[in-house]
C-alpha positions as CSV (number, residue, x, y, z in Angstrom):
1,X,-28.8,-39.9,-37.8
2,X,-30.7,-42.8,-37.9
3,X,-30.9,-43.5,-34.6
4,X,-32.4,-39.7,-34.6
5,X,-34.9,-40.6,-37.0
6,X,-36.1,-43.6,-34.8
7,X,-36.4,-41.5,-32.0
8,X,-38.3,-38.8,-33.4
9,X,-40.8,-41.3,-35.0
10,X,-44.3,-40.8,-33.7
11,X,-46.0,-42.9,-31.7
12,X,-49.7,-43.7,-32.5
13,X,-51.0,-44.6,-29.7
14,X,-49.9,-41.5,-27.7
15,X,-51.5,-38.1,-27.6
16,X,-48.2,-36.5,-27.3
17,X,-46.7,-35.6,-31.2
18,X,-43.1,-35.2,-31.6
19,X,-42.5,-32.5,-34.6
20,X,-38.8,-32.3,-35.2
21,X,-35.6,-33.4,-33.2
22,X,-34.9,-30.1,-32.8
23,X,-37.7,-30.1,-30.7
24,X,-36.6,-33.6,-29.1
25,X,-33.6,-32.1,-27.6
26,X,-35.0,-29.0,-26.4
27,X,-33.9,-28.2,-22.7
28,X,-36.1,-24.6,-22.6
29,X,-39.4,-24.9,-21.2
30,X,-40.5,-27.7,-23.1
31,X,-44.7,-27.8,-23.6
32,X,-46.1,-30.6,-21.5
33,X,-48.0,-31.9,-24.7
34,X,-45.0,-32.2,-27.2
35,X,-42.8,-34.1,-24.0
36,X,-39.6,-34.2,-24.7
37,X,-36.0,-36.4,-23.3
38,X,-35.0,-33.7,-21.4
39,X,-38.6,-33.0,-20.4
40,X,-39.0,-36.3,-18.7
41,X,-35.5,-36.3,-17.7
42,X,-36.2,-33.3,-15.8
43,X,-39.6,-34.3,-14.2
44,X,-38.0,-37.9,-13.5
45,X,-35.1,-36.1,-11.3
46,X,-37.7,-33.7,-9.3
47,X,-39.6,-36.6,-8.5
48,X,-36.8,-38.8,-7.3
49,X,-34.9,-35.7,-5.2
50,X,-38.1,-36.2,-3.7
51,X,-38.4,-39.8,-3.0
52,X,-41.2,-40.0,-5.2
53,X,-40.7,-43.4,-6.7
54,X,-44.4,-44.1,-8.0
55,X,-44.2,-40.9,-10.3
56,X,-40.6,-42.0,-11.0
57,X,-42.1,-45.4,-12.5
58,X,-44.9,-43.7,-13.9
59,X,-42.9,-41.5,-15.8
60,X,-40.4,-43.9,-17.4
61,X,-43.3,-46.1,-18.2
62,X,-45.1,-43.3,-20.1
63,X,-41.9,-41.7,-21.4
64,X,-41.4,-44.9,-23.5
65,X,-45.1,-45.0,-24.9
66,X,-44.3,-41.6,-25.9
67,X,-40.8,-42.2,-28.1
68,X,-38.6,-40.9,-25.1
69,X,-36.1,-43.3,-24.2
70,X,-34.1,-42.9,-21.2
71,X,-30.4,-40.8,-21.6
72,X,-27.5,-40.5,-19.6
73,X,-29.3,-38.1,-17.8
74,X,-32.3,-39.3,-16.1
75,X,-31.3,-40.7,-13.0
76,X,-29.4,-37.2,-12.4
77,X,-30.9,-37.2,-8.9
78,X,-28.8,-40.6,-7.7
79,X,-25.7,-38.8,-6.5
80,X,-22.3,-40.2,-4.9
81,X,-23.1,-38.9,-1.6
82,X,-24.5,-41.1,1.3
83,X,-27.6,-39.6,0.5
84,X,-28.2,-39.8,-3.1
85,X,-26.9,-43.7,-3.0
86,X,-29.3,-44.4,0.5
87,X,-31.9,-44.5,-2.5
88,X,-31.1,-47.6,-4.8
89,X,-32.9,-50.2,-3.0
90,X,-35.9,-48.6,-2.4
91,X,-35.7,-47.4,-6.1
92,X,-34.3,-50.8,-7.5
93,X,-37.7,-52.3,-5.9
94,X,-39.9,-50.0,-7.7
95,X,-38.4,-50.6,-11.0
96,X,-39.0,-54.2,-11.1
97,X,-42.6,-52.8,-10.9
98,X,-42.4,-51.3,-14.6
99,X,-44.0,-52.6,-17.4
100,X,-42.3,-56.0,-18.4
101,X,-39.7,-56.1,-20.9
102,X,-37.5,-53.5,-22.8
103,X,-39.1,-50.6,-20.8
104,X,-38.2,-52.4,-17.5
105,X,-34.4,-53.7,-18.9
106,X,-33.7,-50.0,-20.3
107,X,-34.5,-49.0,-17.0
108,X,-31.9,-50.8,-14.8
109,X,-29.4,-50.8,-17.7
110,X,-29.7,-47.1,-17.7
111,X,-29.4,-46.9,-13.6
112,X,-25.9,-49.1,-13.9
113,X,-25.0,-46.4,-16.2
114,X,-25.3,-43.8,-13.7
115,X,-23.2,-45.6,-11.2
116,X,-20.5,-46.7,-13.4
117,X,-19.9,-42.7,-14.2
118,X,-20.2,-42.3,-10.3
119,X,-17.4,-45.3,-10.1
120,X,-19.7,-47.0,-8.1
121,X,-19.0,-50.5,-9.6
122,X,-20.2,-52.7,-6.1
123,X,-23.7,-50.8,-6.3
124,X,-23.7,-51.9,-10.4
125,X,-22.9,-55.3,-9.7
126,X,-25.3,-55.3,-6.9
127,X,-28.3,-54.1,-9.2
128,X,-26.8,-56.4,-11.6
129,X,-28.1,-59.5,-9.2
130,X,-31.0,-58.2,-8.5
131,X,-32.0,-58.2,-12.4
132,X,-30.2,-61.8,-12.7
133,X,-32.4,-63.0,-9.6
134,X,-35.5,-61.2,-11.1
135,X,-35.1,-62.2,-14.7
136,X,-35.4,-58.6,-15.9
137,X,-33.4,-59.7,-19.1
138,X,-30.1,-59.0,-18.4
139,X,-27.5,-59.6,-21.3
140,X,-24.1,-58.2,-22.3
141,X,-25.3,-55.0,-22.6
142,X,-25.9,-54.5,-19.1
143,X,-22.0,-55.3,-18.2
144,X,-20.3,-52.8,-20.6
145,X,-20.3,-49.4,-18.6
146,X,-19.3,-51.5,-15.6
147,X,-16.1,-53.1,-17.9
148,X,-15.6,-49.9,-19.1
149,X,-15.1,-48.0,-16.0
150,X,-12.7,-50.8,-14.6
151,X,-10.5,-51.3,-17.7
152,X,-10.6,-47.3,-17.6
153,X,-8.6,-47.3,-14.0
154,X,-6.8,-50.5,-15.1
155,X,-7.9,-52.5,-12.7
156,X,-7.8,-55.5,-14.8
157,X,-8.3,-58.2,-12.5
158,X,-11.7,-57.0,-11.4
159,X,-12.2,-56.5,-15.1
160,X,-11.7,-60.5,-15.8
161,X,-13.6,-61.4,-12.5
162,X,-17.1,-59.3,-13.9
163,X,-16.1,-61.5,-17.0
164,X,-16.5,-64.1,-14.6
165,X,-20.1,-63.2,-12.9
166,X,-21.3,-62.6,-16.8
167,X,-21.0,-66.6,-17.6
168,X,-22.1,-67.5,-13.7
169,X,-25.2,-65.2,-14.9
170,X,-25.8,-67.1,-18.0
171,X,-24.9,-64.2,-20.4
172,X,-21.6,-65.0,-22.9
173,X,-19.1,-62.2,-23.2
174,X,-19.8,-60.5,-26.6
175,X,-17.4,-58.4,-29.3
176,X,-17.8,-55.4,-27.4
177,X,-17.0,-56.9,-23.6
178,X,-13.4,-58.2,-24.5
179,X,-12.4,-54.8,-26.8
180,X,-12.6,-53.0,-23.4
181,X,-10.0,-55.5,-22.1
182,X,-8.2,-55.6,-25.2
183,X,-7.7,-51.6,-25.5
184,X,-6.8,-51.4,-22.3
185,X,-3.7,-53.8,-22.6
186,X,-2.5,-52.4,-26.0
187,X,-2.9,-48.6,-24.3
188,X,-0.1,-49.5,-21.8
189,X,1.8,-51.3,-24.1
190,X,1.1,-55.0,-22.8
191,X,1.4,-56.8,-25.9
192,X,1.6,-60.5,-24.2
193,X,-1.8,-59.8,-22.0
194,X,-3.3,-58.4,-25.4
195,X,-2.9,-61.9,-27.2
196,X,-4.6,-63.5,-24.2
197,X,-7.4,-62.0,-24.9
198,X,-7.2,-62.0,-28.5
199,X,-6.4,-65.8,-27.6
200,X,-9.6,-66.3,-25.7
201,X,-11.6,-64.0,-28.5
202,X,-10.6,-67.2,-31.1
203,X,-11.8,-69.9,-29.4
204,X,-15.5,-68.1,-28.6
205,X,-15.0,-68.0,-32.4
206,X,-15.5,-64.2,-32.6
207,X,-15.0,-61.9,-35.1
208,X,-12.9,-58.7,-34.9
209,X,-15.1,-55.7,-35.4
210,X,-13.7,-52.1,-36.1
211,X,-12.8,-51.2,-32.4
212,X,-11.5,-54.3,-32.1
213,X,-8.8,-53.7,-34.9
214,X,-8.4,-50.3,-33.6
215,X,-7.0,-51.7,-30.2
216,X,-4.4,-53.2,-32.6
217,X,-3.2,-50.6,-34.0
218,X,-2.9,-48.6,-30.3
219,X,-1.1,-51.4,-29.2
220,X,1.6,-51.7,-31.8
221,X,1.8,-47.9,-32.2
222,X,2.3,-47.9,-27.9
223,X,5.0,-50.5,-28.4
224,X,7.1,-48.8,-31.5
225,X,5.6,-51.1,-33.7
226,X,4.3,-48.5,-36.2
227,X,5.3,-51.1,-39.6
228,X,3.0,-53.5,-37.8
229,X,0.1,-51.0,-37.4
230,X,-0.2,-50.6,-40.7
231,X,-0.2,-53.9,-41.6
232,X,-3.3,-54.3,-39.3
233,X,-4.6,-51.2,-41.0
234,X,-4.9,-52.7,-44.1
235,X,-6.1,-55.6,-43.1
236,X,-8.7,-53.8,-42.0
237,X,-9.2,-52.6,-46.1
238,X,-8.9,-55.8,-46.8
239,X,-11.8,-57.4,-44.3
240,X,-14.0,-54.6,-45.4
241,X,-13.9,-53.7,-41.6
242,X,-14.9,-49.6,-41.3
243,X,-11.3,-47.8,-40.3
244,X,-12.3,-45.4,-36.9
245,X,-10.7,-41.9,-36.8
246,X,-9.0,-42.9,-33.6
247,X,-7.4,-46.0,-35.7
248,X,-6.0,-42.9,-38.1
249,X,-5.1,-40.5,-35.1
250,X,-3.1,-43.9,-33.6
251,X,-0.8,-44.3,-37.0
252,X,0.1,-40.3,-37.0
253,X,0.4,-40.5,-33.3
254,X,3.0,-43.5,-33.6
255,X,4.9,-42.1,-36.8
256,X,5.4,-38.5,-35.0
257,X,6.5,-40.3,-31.7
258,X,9.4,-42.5,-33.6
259,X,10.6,-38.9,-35.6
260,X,9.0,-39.7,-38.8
261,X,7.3,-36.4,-39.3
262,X,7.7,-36.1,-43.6
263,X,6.1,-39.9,-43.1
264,X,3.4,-38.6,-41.5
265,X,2.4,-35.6,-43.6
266,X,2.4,-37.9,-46.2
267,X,0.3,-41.3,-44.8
268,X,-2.5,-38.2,-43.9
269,X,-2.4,-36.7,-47.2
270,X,-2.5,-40.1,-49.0
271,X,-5.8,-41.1,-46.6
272,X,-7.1,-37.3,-47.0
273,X,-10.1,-36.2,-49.6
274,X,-12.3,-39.5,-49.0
275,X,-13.6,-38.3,-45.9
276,X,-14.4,-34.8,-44.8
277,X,-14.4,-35.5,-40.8
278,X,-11.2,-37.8,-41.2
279,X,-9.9,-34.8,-42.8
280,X,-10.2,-32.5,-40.0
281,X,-9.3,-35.0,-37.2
282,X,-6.0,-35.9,-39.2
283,X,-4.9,-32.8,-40.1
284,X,-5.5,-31.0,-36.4
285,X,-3.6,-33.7,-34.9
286,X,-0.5,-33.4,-37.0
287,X,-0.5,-29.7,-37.6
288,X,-1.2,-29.4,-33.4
289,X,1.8,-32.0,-33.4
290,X,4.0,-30.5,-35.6
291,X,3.1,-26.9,-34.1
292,X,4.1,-27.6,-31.0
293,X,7.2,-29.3,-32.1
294,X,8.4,-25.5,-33.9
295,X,8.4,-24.2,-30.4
296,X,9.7,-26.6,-28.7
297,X,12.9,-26.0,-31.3
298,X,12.4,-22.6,-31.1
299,X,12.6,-22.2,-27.7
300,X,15.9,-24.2,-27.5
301,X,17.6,-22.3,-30.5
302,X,16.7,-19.0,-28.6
303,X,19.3,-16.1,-28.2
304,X,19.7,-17.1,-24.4
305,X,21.0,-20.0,-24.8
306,X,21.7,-22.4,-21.6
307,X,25.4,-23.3,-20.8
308,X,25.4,-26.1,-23.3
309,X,25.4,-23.7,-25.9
310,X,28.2,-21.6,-25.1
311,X,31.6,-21.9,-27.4
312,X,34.2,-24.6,-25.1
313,X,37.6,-25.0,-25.8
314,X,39.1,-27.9,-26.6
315,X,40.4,-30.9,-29.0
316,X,42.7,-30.2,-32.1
317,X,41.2,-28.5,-34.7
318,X,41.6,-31.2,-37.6
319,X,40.5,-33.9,-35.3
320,X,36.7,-34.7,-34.0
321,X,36.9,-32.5,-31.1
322,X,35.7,-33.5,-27.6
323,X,32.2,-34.8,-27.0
324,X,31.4,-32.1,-24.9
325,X,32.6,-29.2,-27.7
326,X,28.8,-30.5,-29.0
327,X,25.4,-28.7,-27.7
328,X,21.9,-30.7,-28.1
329,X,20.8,-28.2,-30.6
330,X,24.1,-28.0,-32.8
331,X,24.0,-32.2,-33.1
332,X,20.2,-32.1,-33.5
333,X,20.8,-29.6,-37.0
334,X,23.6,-32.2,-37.5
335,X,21.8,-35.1,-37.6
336,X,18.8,-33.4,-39.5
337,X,21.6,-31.9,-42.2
338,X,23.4,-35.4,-42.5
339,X,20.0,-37.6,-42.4
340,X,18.6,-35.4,-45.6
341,X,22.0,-36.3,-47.5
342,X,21.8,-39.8,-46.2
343,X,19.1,-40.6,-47.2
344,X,19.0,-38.9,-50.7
345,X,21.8,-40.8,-51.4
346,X,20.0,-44.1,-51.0
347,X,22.2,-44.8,-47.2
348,X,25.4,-45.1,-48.7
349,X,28.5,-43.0,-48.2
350,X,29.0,-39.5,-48.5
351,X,31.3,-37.4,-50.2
352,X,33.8,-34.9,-49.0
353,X,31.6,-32.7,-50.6
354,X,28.7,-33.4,-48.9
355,X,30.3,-33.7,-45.7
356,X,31.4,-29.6,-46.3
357,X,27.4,-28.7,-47.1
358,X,27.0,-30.4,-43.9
359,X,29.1,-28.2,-41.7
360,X,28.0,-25.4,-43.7
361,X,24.7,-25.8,-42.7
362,X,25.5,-26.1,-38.8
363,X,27.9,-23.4,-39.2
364,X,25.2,-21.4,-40.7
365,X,22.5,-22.1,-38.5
366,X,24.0,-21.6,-35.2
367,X,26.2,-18.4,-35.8
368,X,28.6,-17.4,-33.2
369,X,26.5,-19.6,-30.8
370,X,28.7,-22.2,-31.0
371,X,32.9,-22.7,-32.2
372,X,32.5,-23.7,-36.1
373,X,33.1,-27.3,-37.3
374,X,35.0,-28.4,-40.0
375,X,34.0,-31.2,-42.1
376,X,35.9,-33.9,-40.2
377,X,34.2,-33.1,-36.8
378,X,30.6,-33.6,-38.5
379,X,32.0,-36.5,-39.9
380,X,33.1,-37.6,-36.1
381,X,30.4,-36.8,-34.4
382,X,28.0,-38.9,-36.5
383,X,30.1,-41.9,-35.9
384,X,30.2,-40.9,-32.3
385,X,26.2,-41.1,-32.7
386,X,26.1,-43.8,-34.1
387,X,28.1,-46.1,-31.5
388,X,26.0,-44.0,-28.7
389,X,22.8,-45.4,-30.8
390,X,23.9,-49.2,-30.8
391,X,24.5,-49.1,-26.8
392,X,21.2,-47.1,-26.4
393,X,19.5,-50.1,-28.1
394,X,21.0,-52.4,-26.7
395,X,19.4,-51.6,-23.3
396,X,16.5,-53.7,-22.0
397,X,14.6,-51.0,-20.9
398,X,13.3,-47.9,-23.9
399,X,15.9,-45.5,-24.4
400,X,15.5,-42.0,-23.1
401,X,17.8,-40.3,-25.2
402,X,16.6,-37.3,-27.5
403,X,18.4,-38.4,-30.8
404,X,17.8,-42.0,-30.2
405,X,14.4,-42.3,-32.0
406,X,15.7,-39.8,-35.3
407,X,19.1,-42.3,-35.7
408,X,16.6,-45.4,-35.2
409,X,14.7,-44.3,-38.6
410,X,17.9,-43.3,-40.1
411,X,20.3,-46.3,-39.7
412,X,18.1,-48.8,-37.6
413,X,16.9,-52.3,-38.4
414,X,14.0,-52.1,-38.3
415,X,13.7,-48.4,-39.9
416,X,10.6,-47.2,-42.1
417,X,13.1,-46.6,-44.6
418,X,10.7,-44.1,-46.5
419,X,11.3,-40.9,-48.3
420,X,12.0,-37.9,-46.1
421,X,11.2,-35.0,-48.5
422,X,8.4,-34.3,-50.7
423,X,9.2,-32.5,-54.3
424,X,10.0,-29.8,-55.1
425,X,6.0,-28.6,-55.9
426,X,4.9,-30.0,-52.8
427,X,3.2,-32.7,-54.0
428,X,4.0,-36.5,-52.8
429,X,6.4,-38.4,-55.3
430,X,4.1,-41.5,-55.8
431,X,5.2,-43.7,-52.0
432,X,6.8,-43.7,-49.1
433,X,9.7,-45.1,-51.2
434,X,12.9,-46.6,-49.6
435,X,15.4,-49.7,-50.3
436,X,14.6,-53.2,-50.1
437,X,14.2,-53.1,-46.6
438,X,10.9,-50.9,-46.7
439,X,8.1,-52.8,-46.4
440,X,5.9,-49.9,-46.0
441,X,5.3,-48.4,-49.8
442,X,2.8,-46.8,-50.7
443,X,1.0,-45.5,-54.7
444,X,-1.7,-43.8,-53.6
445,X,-3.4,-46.3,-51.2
446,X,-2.2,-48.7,-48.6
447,X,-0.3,-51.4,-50.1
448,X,-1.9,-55.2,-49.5
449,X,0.9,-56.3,-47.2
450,X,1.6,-60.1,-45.8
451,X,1.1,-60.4,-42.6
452,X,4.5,-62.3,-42.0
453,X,6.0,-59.1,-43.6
454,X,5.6,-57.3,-40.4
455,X,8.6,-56.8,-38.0
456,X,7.4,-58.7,-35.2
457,X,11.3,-60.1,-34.4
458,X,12.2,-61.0,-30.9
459,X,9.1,-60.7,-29.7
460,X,7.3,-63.7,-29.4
461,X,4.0,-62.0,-28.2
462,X,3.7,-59.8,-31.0
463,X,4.0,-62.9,-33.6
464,X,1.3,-64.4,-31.8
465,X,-0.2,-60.9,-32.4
466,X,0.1,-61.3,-35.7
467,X,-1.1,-64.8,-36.1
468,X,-4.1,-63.8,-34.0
469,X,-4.9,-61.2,-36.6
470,X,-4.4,-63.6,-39.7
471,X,-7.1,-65.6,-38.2
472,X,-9.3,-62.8,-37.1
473,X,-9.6,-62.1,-41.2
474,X,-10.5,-66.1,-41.6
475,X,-13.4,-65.8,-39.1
476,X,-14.4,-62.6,-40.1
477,X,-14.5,-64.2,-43.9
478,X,-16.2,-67.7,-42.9
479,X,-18.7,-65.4,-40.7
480,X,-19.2,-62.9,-43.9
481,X,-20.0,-66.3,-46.0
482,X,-22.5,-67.7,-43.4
483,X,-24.4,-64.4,-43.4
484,X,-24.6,-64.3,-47.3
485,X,-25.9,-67.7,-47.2
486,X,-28.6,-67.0,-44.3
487,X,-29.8,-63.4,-46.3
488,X,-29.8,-65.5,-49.7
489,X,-32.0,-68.4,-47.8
490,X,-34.2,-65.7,-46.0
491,X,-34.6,-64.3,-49.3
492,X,-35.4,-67.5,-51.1
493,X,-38.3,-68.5,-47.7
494,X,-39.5,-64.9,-48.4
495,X,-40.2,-65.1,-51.6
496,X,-42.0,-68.5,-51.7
497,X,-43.8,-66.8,-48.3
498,X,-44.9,-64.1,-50.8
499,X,-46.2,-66.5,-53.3
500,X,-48.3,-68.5,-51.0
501,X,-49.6,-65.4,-49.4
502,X,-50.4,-64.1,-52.9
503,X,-51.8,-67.5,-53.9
504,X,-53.9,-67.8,-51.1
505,X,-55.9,-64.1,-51.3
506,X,-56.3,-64.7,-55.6
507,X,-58.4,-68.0,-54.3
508,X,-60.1,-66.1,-51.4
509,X,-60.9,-63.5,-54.1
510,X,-62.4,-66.4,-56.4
511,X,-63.9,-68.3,-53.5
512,X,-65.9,-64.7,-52.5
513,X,-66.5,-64.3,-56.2
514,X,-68.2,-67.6,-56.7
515,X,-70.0,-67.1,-53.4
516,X,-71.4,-63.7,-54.7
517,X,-72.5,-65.4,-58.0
518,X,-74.6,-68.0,-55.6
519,X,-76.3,-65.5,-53.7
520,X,-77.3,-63.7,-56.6
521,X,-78.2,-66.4,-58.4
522,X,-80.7,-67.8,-55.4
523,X,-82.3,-64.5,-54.3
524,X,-83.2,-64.4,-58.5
525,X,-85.1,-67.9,-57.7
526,X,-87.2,-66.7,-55.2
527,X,-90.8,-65.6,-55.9
């Protein structure tokens, strides 16, 4: 909104007045004498369809006077057809022709734009010499849709090599320029190449900002990592660093990937009624999430049922039964039966009795669909699991199989160990409680965590991840410091500015005073 506010500000050397902002973003037969961004925007693309560069300068020079800034749309007219690009020399000349400055820099920043959404980066880079040659006060600025665009098709080595021209051009890398890199590492899962940069982002001594924290989180949430995300999310609380709705959509994301859908409902509830938008974006995902997962069950519990699901005969009757005498669906409402009892039960053993509620329930869900267990072939078949989870993680490579991710939060390592059921009125039971393993709890808020609490084991790029972050907070909090101390000196320079100022017009006012009393004083003298 504010950024709305400055752009509907008048102008008072123009003859044009802007009313409202409604009127600013008017697109219908806009009047020529309240000019508009879509009303230059429009005239701007008529006069460069028809080569008509003079009016084209003209225009930008005189939309600026009038509070119009340039948008992404007013170099429409350059197209990414042989014709519309045979234009950018003969337009790039007459741009260094604008008025010095910020009208002429908007200009050609706003021009790059264009191209990089036309994924013409070699044009960019081109007009990107032509400023640095020209001195039309190119900075970091200029660079970001041209990073963006490359870290976008992951073509990261171009990526570092505009890095590259930036310093040759005398303009450092900023914040903003290295969270494109960064984000795109942690969105495919490249934990290692995300320290490098996070690596490189120390030693320019830079801060993290809120994207850059968000980038974090993606990355552990991309590589399973969810008990580290939210160690970086707090953080975050902790820095005082703004949390982004995508950092939020990120945790819920990760948390329903891994099978930790009661975890979920409850992180969003716990984060919900501070902020209306937040609300909506966190809720849409999971419900849209956890709609989509109802049919997905639904369709594979349907009366026509593939061959999996049909009754085979086999294995003693007392015993475990084969492997095969098991559908998907029928060990799916196994596991989900057992994992509620497991976990009530604090992991430990069940009972016989618990073991027949069990059956019971698979019995009773799946009808005639499939040949009904006894106790002792639940019992079986979740040690059967349970050795098929231990080779599954074992592998090298992230394991494909459907129950691997539910077992992994039931009996894994390095399981969120967290409540799976909220009570019996539907409200949440104070945390994500668990045993002594959970490091995730939660009354209310997000817990302060230590950053060496995080499972980051066996993976040597993800403690340096976390190490990285640590120091992030120190530079964030020495940065933080400085700035206190330059606003308190400002303040302190201010103020004595103010008395001096002040000082200065009470002796003016005596000095003119005294002067008055003079001239009356002579013109009484004369005759």
């Amino acid at each position: 909104m504010s950024i709305l506010r400055k752009l509907a500000r008048k102008n008072p050397n123009s003859p044009f007045l802007l009313c409202n902002t409604s009127r600013f973003f008017n697109t219908q037969n806009p009047n020529p004498y309240e000019p508009t961004v879509a009303y230059y925007d429009n005239l701007i693309n008529t006069a460069g369809r028809n080569r008509d560069f003079a009016s084209v300068c003209n225009l930008l020079n005189k939309r600026v006077r009038d509070g119009c800034f340039n948008t992404n749309h007013t170099f429409d007219f350059i197209t990414n057809t042989d014709a519309g690009l045979s234009v950018l020399d003969e337009l790039s000349q007459a741009l260094a022709h604008l008025d010095k400055g910020f009208l002429r820099k908007s200009a050609y920043d706003s021009l790059i734009a264009r191209l990089c959404r036309l994924k013409r980066v070699d044009e960019s880079l081109r007009l990107v010499d032509t400023m640095v040659q020209s001195d039309h006060g190119v900075n970091a600025c200029t660079f970001h849709p041209i990073l963006n665009v490359l870290t976008r098709k992951r073509k990261m080595e171009e990526a570092w090599r505009v890095m590259t021209i930036m310093r040759e051009s005398g303009v450092s890398p900023d914040v903003t320029a290295y969270n494109y890199l960064l984000t795109a590492y942690c969105f495919t899962g490249n934990l290692e190449a995300a320290v490098g940069v996070l690596t490189e982002m120390e030693e320019e001594g830079m801060a993290a900002d809120a994207r850059t924290y968000d980038a974090l989180v993606l990355g552990a949430c991309k590589a399973g990592k969810v008990e580290g995300a939210m160690v970086v999310l707090r953080r975050m609380e902790d820095d005082g660093v703004p949390i982004l709705y995508s950092t939020h959509a990120h945790v819920i994301n990760g948390l329903l990937k891994l099978g930790y859908y009661a975890q979920a409902v409850e992180f969003v509830m716990i984060c919900g009624g501070k902020d209306k938008k937040l609300d909506e974006e966190s809720f849409g995902i999971l419900g849209s999430r956890l709609i989509n997962l109802k049919r997905t069950m639904e369709n594979q519990r349907a009366p026509s049922a593939p061959r999996s699901l049909r009754p085979r005969h086999g294995g003693g009757s007392g015993g475990g039964g084969r492997e095969d005498c098991w559908s998907d669906v029928a060990t799916e409402t196994l596991i989900e039966a057992w994992g509620d009892r497991y976990v009530k039960f604090n992991r430990g053993n069940l009972r016989q009795k618990d073991w027949k509620e069990i059956a019971g329930a698979v019995n009773s869900r799946h009808g005639g669909a499939i040949r009904r267990k006894t106790d002792v072939q639940c019992k079986n078949r979740i040690d059967t699991l349970k050795k098929k989870y231990k080779l599954e993680k074992a592998k090298p490579t992230p394991s494909k199989w459907p129950f691997y991710y539910r077992l992994n939060s039931l009996i894994g390592t390095n399981a969120l160990t967290l409540t799976s059921k909220l009570n019996s009125g539907g409200s949440i039971e104070g945390s994500f409680s668990g045993d002594e393993d959970d490091e995730l709890g939660f009354d209310g808020s997000l817990r302060k965590l230590p950053m060496d609490s995080a499972d980051f084991s066996g993976e040597a790029a993800c403690r340096e991840l976390a190490r990285s972050i640590l120091k992030f907070g120190e530079i964030y909090e020495r940065i933080e410091s400085s700035k206190q101390q330059q606003i308190m000196e400002l303040e302190k320079q201010r103020m004595e500015l103010t008395k001096d100022v002040e000082l200065q017009r009470m002796n003016m006012y005596m000095e003119a005073q005294l002067e008055l009393q003079r001239m009356k004083r002579t013109a009484g003298k004369k005759p």
